[in-house]
N, C-alpha and C positions, 0 to 999 in steps of 0.2 A: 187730490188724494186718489189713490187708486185701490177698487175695492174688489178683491175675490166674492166671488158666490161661491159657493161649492158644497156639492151635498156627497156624504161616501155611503157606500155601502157594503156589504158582505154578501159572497157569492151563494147561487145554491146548487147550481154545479160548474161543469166547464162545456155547457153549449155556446157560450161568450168565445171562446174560440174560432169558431166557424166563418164568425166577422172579421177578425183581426185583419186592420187592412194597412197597420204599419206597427212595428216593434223597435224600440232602442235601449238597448243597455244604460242608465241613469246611477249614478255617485252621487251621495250628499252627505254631508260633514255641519254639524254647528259650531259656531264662533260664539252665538250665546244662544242658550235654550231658554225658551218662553216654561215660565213656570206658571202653568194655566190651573195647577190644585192649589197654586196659594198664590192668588189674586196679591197684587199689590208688591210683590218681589221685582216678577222681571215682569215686562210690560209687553216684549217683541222677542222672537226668534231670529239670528240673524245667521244665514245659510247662504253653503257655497254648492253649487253643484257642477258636474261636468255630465254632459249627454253628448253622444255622436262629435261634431267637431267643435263643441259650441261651452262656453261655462258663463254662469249666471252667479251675481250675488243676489241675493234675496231677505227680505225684510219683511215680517209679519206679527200682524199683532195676536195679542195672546188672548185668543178667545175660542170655547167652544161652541160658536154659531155658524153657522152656513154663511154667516158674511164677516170678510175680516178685512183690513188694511190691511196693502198687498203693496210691496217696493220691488221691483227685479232690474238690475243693468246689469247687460254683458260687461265681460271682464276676460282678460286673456285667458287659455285655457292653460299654460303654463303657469300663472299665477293661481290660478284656479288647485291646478294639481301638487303646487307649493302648499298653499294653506290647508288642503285636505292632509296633507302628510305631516306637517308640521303645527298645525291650529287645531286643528279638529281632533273628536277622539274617537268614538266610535265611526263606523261610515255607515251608512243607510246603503245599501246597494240592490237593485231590483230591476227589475224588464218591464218597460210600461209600454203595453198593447195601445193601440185605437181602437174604437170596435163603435161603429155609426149605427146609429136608434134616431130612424126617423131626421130630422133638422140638428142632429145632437152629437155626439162622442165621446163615448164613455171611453176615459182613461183606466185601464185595468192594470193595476200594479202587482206582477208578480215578484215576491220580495226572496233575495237570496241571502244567503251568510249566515249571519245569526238571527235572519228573522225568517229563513225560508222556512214555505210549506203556510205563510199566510198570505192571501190573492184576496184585494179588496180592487173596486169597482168607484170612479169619483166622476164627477159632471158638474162644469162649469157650468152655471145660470144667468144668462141676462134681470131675472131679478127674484128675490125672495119666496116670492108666493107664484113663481113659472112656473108653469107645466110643461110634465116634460114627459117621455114616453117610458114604463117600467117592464123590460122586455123580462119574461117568463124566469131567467139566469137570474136576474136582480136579487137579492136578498133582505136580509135586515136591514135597518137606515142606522148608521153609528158615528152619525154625523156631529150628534155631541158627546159622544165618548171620546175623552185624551185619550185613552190608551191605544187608538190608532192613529193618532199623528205621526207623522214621522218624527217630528223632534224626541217623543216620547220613545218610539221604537229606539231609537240612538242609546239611549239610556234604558232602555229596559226591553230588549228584543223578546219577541216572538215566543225565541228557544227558552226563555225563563220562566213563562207566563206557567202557572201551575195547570195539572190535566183539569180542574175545574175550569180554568179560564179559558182552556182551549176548545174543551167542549161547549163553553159558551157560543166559543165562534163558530162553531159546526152548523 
């Protein structure tokens, strides 16, 4: 079984910039969405994505924990760009920065389309309770909030979130 760690955060400004020591343009489309507010429906999210020359299908189970069952195998990038066009409904589309803290790297998802104008902050973990370094930029932890999943975004971007929930995110 292969298990993501992963903790997300919300930014507090953009000195997260400064670091960025690698950026890719990122597509993601779901084949089925994890319905993680009503436990017992769907169990996993099953995602296709394309980055730089590369596409992944992906497998995840439906939990809001910092630790989840994780599936990815490559997969042609022309099949890849089939099922997004044809499979999938919404796309997820965003620019995910590197940006190195310490032994670590924080992936910084700036999201465009109908989710831009939200920029959240994620870090892989070797294990649950790891320490890890919280540079100055880091924000809020909304690591069990759905409504920043991506599967979620797919289904309910950004651009919809009313001005209360946007100032939430502020």
């Amino acid at each position: 079984m292969a298990v993501e760690i992963e903790r997300k955060f919300l930014l507090r400004d953009a000195r997260w910039r400064a670091g960025i020591v690698r950026s890719r343009r990122l597509a993601q489309g779901y084949l089925v969405g994890a319905a993680v507010h009503a436990p017992g429906l769907t169990r996993a999210s099953v995602r296709v994505r394309v980055a730089d020359a590369g596409a992944w299908l992906s497998i995840k189970s439906a939990r809001t924990t910092v630790e989840r069952e994780e599936y990815e195998y490559p997969i042609p990038r022309a099949d890849a760009e089939r099922m997004l066009a044809q499979l999938c409904g919404a796309i997820v589309e965003k620019i995910r920065h590197d940006v190195p803290a310490g032994d670590f790297v924080f992936e910084v998802d700036e999201f465009l389309g109908a989710n831009a104008g939200l920029v959240v902050a994620e870090i892989e973990l070797p294990a649950v309770d790891a320490a890890f370094p919280r540079p100055a930029w880091l924000g809020r932890e909304v690591s069990a909030d759905s409504r920043y999943l991506n599967v979620h975004l797919a289904e309910y971007p950004y651009s919809t979130w009313s001005l209360e929930q946007r100032q939430e995110y502020t």
